[in-house]
C-alpha positions as CSV (number, residue, x, y, z in Angstrom):
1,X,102.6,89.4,55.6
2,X,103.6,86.5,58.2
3,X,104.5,88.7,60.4
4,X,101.0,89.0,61.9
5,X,100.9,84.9,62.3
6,X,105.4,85.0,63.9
7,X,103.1,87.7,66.2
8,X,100.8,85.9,66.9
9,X,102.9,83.1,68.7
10,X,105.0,85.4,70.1
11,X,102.2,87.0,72.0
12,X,100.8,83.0,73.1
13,X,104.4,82.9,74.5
14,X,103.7,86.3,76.4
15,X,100.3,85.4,77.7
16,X,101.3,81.6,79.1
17,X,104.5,83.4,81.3
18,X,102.3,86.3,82.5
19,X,99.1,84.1,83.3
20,X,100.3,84.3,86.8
21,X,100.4,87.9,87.3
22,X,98.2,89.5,84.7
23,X,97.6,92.9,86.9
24,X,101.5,93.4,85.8
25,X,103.2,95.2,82.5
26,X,105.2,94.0,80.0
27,X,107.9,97.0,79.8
28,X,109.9,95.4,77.5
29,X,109.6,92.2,75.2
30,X,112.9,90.9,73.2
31,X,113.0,89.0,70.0
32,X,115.5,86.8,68.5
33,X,115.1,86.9,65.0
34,X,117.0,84.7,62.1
35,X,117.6,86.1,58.5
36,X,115.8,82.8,57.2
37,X,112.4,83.5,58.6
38,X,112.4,86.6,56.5
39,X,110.8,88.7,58.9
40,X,110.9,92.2,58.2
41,X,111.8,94.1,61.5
42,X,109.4,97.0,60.4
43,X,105.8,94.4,59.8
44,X,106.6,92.9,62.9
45,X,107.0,95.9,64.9
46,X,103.6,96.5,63.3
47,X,102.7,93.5,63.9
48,X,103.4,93.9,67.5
49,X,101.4,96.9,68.0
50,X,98.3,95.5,67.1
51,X,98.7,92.8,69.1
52,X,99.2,94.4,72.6
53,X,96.7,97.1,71.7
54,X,95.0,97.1,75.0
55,X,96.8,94.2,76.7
56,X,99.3,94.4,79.6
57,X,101.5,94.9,76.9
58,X,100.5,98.0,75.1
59,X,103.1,100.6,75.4
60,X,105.9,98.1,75.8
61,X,109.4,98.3,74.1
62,X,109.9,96.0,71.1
63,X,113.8,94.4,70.0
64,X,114.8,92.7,68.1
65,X,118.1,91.0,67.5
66,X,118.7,90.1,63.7
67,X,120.7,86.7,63.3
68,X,122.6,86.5,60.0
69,X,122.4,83.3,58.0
70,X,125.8,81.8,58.3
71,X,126.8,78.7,57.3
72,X,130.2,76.1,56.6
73,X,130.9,74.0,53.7
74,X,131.0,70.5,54.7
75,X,133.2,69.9,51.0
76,X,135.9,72.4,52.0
77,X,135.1,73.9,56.3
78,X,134.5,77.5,55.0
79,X,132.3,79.1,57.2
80,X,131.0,82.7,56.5
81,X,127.6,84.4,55.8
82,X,125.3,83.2,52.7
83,X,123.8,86.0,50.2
84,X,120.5,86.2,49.0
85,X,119.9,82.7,50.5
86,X,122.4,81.1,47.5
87,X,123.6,78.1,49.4
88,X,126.7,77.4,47.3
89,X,130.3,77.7,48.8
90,X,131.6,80.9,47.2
91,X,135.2,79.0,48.0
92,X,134.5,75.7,46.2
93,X,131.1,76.1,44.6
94,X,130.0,72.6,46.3
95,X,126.0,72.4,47.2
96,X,127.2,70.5,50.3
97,X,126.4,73.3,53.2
98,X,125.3,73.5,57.0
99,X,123.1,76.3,58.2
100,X,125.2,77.5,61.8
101,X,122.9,80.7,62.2
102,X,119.8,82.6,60.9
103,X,117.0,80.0,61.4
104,X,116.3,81.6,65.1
105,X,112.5,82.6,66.0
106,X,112.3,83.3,70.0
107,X,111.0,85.7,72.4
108,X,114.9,86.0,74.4
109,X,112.9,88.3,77.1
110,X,110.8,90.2,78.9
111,X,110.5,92.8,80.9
112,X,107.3,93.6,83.6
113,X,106.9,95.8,85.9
């Protein structure tokens, strides 16, 4: 489960931008999350909850925006969203493709109070 260790810098993140007011709450933390880190949305909210068990963040809502692995053919300029990480050009079956999305890892927000 690498969910625990993606948590884990998530919450470094958290700690370095609320050094400097750490008698505030984090209401609400966002997460930007790519298909390609194979995160599963339910072990990191999991994940989560461990980790700001007694912390300014305990209590705090948890979202997390999933990023679909997309990519484009550089053999034939089809762009469109890649199954089951199979990076072959369902158009042209060339080997030949760039990632455009789903590689994303980032805390997007948060919210204190």
């Amino acid at each position: 489960m690498h969910e625990m260790a993606l948590m884990a810098g998530v919450f470094e993140i958290i700690s370095r931008y609320t050094a400097d007011f750490p008698e505030k709450r984090v209401t609400k933390v966002t997460l930007v999350v790519g298909e390609m880190t194979n995160a599963v949305p339910e072990a990191l909210e999991a994940a989560f909850e461990v980790y700001a068990n007694s912390t300014n963040v305990e209590g705090a809502e948890l979202v997390i925006k999933e990023i679909p692995l997309l990519a484009r053919c550089t053999e034939c300029g089809r762009e469109g969203r890649i199954e089951k990480h199979m990076f072959v050009c369902p158009a042209c079956s060339s080997l030949s493709m760039e990632i455009k999305s789903g590689r994303e890892l980032y805390v997007d927000s948060l919210e204190v109070d």
